[in-house]
C-alpha positions in Angstrom: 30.7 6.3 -46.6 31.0 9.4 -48.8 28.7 10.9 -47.0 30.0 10.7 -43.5 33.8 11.7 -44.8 31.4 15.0 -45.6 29.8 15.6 -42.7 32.7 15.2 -41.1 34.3 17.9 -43.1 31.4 20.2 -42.5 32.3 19.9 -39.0 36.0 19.8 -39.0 35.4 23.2 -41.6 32.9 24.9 -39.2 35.1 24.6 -35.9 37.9 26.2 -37.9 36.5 29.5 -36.5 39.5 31.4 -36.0 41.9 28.6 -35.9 44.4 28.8 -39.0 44.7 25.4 -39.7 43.9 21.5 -39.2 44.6 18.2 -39.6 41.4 15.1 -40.3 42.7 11.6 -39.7 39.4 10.9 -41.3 40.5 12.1 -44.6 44.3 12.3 -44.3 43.6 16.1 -45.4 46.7 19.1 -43.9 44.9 22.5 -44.2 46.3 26.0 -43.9 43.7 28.4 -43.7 44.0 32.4 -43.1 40.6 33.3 -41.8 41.8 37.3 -41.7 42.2 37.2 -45.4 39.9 34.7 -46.1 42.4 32.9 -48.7 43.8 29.2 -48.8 47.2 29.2 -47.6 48.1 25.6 -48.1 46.7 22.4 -49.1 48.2 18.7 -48.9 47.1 14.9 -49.0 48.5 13.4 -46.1 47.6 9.3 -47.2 44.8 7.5 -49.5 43.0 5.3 -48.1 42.6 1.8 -50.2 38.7 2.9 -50.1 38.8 6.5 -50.8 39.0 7.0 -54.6 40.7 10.3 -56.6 37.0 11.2 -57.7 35.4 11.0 -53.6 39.0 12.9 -52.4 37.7 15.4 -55.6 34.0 16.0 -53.8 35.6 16.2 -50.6 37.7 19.1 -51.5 35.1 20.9 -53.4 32.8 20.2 -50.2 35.6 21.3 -47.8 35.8 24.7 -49.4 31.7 25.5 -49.5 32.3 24.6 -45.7 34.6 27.2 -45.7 32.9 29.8 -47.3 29.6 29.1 -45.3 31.5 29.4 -42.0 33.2 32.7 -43.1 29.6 33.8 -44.0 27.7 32.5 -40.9 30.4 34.2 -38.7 30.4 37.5 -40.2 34.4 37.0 -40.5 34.8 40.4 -42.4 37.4 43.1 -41.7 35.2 45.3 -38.9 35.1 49.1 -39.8 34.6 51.4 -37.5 31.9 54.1 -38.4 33.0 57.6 -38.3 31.1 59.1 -35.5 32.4 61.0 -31.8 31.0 58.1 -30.0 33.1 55.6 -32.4 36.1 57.7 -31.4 35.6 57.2 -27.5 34.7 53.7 -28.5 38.1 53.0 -30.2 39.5 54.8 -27.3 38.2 52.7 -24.9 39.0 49.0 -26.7 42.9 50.5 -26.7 43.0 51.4 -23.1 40.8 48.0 -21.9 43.3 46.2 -23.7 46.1 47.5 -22.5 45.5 45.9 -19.0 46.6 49.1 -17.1 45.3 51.3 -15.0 47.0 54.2 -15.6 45.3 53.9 -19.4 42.2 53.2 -18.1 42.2 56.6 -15.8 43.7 58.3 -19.0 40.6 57.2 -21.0 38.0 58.2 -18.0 39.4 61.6 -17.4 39.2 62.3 -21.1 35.9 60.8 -22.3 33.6 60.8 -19.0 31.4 63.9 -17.7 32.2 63.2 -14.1 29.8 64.8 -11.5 31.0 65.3 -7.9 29.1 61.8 -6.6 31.4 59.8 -9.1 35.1 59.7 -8.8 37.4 58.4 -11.7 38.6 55.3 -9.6 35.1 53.7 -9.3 35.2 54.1 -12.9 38.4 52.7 -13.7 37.8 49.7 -10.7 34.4 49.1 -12.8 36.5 48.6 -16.0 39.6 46.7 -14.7 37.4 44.3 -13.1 35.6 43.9 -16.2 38.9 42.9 -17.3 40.1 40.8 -14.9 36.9 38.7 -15.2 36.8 38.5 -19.0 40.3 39.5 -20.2 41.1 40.9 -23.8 38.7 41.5 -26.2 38.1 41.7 -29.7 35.3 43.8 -31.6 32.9 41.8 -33.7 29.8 43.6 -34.5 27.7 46.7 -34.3 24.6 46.7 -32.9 23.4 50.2 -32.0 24.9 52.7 -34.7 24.1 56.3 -33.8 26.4 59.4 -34.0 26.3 59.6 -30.2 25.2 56.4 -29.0 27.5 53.2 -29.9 26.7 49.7 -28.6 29.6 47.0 -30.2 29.7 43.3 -29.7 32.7 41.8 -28.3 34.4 38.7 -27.6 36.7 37.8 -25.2 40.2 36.3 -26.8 41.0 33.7 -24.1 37.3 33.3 -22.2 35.3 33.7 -26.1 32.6 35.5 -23.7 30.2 38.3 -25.6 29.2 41.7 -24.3 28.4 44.6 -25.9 29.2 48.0 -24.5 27.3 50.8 -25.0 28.9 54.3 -24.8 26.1 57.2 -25.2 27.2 60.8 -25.5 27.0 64.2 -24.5 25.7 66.2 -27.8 27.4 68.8 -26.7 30.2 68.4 -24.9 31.0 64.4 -26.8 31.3 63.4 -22.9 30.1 60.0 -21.8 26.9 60.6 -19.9 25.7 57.3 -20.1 27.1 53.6 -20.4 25.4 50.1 -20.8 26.5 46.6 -21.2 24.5 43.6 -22.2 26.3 40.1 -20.8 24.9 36.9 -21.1 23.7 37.0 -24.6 25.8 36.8 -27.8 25.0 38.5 -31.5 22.4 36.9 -33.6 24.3 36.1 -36.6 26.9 34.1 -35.1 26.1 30.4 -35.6 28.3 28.0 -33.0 29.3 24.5 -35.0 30.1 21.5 -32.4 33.3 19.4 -32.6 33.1 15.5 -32.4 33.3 14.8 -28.5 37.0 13.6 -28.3 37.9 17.2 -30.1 35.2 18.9 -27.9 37.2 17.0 -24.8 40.3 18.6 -25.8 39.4 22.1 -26.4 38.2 22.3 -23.1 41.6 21.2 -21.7 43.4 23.9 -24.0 40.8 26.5 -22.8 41.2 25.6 -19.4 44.8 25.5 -19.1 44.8 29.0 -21.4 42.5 30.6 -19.2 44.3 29.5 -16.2 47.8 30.9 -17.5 46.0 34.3 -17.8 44.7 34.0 -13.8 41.3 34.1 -15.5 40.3 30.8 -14.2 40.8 29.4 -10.8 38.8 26.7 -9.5 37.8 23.3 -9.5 35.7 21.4 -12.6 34.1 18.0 -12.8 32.3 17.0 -16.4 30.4 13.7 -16.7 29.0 12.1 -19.1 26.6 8.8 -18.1 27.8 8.9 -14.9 31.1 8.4 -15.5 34.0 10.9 -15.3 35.5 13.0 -18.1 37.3 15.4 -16.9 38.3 15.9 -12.6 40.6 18.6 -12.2 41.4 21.9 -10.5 43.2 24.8 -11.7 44.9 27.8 -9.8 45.6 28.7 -6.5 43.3 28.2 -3.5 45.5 31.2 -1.6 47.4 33.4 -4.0 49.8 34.5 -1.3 50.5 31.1 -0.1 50.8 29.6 -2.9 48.5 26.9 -2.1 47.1 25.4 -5.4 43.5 24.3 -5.6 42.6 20.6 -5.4 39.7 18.7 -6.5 38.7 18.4 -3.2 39.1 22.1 -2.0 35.8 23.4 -0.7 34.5 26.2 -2.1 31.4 28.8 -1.8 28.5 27.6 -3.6 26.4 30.4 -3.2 23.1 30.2 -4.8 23.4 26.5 -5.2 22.1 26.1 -1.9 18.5 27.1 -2.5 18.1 24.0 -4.2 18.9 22.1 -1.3 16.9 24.3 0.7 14.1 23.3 -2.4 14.8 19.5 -1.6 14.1 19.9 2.2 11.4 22.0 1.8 9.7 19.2 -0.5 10.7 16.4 2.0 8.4 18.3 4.6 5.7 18.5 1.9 5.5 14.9 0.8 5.3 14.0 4.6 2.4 16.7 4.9 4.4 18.7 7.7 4.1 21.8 5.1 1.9 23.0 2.3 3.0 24.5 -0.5 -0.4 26.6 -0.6 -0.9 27.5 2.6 -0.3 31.2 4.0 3.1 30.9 6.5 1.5 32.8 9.1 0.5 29.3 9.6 4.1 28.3 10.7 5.6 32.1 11.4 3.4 33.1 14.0 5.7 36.0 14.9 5.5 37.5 11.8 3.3 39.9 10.7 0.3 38.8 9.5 -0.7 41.5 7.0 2.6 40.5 5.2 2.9 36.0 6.0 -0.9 36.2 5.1 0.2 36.6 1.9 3.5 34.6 1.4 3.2 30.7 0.8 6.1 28.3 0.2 5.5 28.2 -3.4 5.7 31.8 -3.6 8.7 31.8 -2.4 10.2 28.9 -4.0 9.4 30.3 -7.7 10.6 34.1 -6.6 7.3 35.9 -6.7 6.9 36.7 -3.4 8.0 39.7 -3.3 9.8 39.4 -0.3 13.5 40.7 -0.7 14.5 43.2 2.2 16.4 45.6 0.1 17.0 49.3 0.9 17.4 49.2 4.4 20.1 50.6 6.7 22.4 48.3 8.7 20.1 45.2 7.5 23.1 43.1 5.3 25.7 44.3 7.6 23.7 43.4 10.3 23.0 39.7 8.9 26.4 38.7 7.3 26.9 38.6 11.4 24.5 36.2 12.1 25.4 32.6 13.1 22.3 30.7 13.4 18.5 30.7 11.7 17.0 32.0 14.7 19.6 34.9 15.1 18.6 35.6 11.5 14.5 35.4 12.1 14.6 38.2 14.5 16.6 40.5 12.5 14.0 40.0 10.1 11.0 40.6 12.9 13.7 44.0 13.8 14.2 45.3 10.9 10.8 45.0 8.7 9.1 48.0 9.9 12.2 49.9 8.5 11.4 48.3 4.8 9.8 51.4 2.5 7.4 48.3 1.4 5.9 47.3 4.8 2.5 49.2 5.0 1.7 48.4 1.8 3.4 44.6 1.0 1.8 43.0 -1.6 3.2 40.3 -4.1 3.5 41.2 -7.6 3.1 37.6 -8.8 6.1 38.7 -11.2 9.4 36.8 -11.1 12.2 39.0 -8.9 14.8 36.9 -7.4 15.2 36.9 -3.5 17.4 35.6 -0.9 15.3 36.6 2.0 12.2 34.3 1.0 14.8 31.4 1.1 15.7 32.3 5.0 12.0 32.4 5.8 12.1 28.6 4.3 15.2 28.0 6.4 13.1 29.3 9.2 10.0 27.7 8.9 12.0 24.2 8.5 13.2 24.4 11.6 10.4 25.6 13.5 8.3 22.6 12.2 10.7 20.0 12.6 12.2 21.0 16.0 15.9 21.1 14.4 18.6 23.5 13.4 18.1 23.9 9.7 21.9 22.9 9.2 21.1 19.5 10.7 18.4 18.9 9.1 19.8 19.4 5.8 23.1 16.9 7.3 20.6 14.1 7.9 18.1 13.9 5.8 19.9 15.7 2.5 24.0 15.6 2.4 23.9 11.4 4.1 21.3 10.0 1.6 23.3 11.9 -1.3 26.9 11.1 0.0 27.9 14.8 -0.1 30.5 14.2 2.6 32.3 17.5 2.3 29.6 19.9 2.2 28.4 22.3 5.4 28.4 26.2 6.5 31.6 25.3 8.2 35.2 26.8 6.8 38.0 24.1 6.8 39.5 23.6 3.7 38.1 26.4 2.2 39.4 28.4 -0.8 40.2 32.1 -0.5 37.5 34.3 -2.3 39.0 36.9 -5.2 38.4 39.4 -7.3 39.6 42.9 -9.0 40.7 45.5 -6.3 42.1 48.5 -7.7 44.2 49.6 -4.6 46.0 46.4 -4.7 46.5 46.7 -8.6 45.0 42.8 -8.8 43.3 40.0 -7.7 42.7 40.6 -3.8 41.0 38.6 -0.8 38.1 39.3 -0.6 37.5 37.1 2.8 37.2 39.3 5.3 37.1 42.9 3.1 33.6 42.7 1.6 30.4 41.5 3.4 28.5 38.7 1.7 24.7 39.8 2.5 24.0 36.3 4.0 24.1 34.8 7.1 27.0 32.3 8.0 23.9 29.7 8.0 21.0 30.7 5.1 18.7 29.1 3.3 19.7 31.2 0.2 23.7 31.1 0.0 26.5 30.1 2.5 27.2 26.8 1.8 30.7 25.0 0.8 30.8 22.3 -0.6 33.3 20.2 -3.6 32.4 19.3 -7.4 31.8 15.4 -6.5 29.5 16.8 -3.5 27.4 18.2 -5.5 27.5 15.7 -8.3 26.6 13.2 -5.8 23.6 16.0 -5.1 22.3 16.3 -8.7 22.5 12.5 -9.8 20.7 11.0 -6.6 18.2 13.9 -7.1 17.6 13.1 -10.7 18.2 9.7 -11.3 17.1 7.9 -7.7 13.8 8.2 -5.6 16.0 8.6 -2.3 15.4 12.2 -1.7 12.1 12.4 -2.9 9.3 10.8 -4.6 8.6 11.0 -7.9 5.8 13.2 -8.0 7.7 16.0 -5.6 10.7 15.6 -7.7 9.3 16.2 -11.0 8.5 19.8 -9.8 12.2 20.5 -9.6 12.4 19.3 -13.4 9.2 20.7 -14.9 8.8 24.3 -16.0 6.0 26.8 -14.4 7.9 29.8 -15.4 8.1 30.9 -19.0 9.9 34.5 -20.1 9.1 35.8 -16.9 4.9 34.0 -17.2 3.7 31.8 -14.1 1.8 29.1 -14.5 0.5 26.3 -11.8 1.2 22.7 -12.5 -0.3 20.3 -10.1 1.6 17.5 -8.8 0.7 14.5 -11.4 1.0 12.0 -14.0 1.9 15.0 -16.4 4.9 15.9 -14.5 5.7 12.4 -13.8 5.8 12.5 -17.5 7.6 16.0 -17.9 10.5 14.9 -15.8 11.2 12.0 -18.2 10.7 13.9 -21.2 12.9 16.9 -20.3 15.2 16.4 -23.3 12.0 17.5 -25.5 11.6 20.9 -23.4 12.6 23.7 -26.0 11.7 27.4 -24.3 14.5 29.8 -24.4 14.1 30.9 -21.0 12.3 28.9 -18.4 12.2 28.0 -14.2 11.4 25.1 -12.7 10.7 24.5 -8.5 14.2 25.1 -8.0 16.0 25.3 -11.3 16.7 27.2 -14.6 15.6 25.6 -18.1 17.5 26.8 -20.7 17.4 26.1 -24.6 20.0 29.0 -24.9 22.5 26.7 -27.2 22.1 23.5 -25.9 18.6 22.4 -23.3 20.1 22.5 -19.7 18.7 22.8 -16.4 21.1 24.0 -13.8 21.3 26.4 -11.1 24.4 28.9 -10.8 25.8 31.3 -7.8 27.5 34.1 -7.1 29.5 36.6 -4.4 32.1 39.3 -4.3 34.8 36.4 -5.4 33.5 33.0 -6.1 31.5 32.0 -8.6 29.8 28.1 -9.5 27.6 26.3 -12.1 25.7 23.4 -11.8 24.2 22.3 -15.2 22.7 19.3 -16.9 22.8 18.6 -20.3 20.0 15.5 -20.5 20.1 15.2 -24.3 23.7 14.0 -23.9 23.9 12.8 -20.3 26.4 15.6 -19.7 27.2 16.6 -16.1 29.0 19.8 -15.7 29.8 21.1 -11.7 32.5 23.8 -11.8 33.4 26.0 -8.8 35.9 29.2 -8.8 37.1 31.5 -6.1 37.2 34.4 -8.5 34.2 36.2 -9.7 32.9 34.5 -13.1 35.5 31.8 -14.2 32.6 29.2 -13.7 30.1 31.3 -15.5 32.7 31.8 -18.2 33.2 28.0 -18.9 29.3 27.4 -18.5 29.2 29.3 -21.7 32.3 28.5 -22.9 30.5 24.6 -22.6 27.0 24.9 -23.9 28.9 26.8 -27.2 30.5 24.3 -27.8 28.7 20.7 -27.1 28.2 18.3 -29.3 24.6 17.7 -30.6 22.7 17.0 -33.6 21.9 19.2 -36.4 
């Protein structure tokens, strides 16, 4: 009994963070702690129970306070000091103006710390910063990882999202003028250590993170989380049309983005269990039109894992040209138009190296429909969103949320609907889809959990990983990914792909896929060592990517 009144202290103590107190039922226990100071404010016993003698409340306390001192250490909760250095003066400079939320400090800061040439004007610089803001709000410094006397790189935290970056300002010798600027996203430092709550605590963090995220107009969206199927949290947050004033429902359609390719990946595999298509075979097979000394050397599994090396990029008029489009076909020939304008098409030849394309998922798009006789958007209606009872999902607009994000001449969050191409098609294999949070719930769980889509064999290629840091490998279609699929939960790689999906052991194993444009963002991510569910979509630029992390921090799981 002891012994679970300390564990549960250990975790109580380690999700203290930067909370200043808290309250256990377990143990009765009222805590004031000032985490700035490091120093015991208060202490009180609420009750006794009839079981809990003076000598195990005696233990507990003495256990409570190691917990605290091993959080404090593990977090690295110590005064930060700022190194004297010119690039820790522009860095300083910088956290004050971001901060301050305005532009005007902002183009203060830019006009005194950056070496601007005549390509590069002070309000793309100042956009590129309030947008930053406007998608992860104010910050905190925590650490320093580059230290040099003209190159500074600090971890930060966001005090409302908790997202890391690190900015890295690098200077001028010379002049002490910025002539260089990174930023690392995605990651977080090394030495900070992320302690899970119980899961009716973790439940009610989100909801205060949600609701304080929304109240800053850093979330907007729509979130479902499930756990064994059944529903934990189904709610929406914000406005679907600022100006309006139309709020967001659970049932307002949204942009999925990148979520579509693994539908696309799910028709695609219907055609190869049925032996229409081959996942070997060159597609000059089925795209007779195009030419040969590029399709020779493209197959569908090429394309599927993003080693194809077929992304259009770097030619004139070819995305404005294509957000136009309004069909497959429309979208084939501006392909067939516009590849003798690509710099690579003379000399095309795959890399076998991952880089992530769009354009490989039209050419699926397009070779679905040529082999079946039927609009790719039909296709995926009858044989994808019926058998999954995703009822609300299409290329079509009706009840769709307004797009936003960060536009500096409007001082704020503008539509982005019509202002800002999307580099898709209206119908694409790779993006364009709306769709709800049960929609695609509906999607993930019939995929997963039922043979209705596809057979086991084809399925367990959307679960098992080929793609390691980047490495290919070639798994066959057999008992050993039969096996995979129901042994995901022992997968541990920190960075992995499967036929359709991302494996991640970042935090917490999840396999998910995410998306986004100019202003919407959405996550799709499985948690199979908890039978957690989590489907959120926003129509600004990374509120879903925000809570994905937000999430994964913050799950309960064994130690």
């Amino acid at each position: 009994m002891i012994i679970k009144k300390l564990y549960h202290i250990f975790f109580m103590a380690n999700n203290l963070k930067e909370s200043k107190s808290f309250y256990s039922e377990v143990l009765g226990l009222d805590i004031k702690f000032d985490f700035s100071q490091n120093r015991l404010l208060a202490f009180k016993i609420g009750y006794e129970e009839p079981s809990y003698t003076i000598k195990s409340y005696i233990i507990s306390i003495v256990f409570l306070l190691f917990s605290f001192h091993f959080v404090i250490a593990q977090n690295n909760i110590e005064p930060f000091v700022w190194p004297e250095s010119p690039a820790s003066n522009v860095f300083q400079d910088f956290v004050k103006a971001f901060n301050s939320r305005e532009e005007n400090e902002l183009e203060r800061f830019v006009k005194k710390h950056y070496a601007l040439d005549k390509t590069e004007s002070i309000n793309e610089k100042v956009e590129l910063w309030m947008d930053l803001y406007y998608r992860y709000g104010p910050i905190t410094v925590h650490s320093i990882s580059i230290n040099k006397p003209y190159d500074l790189e600090v971890w930060v935290k966001g005090d409302i999202t908790e997202i890391w970056f690190a900015p890295e300002f690098i200077l001028n010798e010379e002049t002490n003028k910025i002539k260089a600027v990174g930023l690392l996203e995605g990651e977080q430092p090394d030495k900070v250590v992320n302690f899970p709550v119980n899961e009716t605590q973790f439940i009610s963090n989100i909801e205060n993170y949600l609701e304080e995220n929304e109240k800053a107009g850093l979330f907007q969206g729509s979130i479902l989380i499930k756990k064994d199927e059944k529903p934990i949290l189904n709610k929406a947050y914000g406005y679907s049309n600022i100006d309006s004033k139309v709020k967001n429902q659970v049932d307002t359609r949204m942009r999925i983005s990148s979520i579509t390719k693994p539908i696309t990946i799910v028709a695609c595999l219907q055609l190869v269990q049925n032996g229409v298509l081959d996942l070997e075979t060159p597609i000059s097979e089925y795209l007779k039109e195009l030419p040969s000394h590029i399709a020779n050397k493209l197959t569908l599994k090429s394309m599927i894992n993003h080693t194809s090396s077929y992304e259009l990029d770097n030619i004139d008029g070819f995305r404005e040209a294509l957000e136009k489009t309004k069909s497959m076909e429309e979208v084939y020939q501006l392909h067939l138009d516009y590849l003798p304008k690509w710099e690579n098409y003379k000399n095309f030849q795959p890399s076998g190296k991952f880089d992530y394309s769009n354009d490989s998922f039209d050419l699926i798009a397009i070779i679905i429909e040529k082999v079946t006789g039927i609009k790719f958007e039909n296709y995926l209606n009858e044989y994808v969103f019926k058998i999954a009872n995703m009822k609300n999902t299409s290329y079509e607009n009706n009840n769709l949320s307004t797009p936003y994000r960060y536009d500096l001449k409007q001082k704020g969050l503008a539509n982005y609907d019509s202002k800002y191409p999307f580099s898709l098609g209206k119908i694409s294999g790779a993006g364009g889809l709306k769709s709800t949070t049960e929609d695609l719930s509906n999607f993930f769980s019939t995929l997963y959990k039922t043979n209705k889509l596809l057979d086991l064999p084809y399925k367990s290629l959307m679960f098992s990983i080929f793609q390691q840091n980047g490495a290919s490998s070639n798994p066959d279609i057999g008992d050993s990914l039969i096996k995979n699929i129901n042994n995901i939960g022992n997968v541990k790689v920190r960075n992995g792909r499967s036929f359709g999906f991302s494996i991640s052991y970042d935090s917490n194993l999840n396999i998910g896929h995410n998306g986004t444009s100019i202003g919407n963002s959405a996550e799709l991510r499985y948690f199979p060592n908890s039978d957690y569910l989590m489907i959120v979509l926003c129509n600004n630029r990374s509120g879903a990517q925000n809570f994905y992390n937000f999430f994964k921090n913050n799950l309960p799981r064994k130690l």
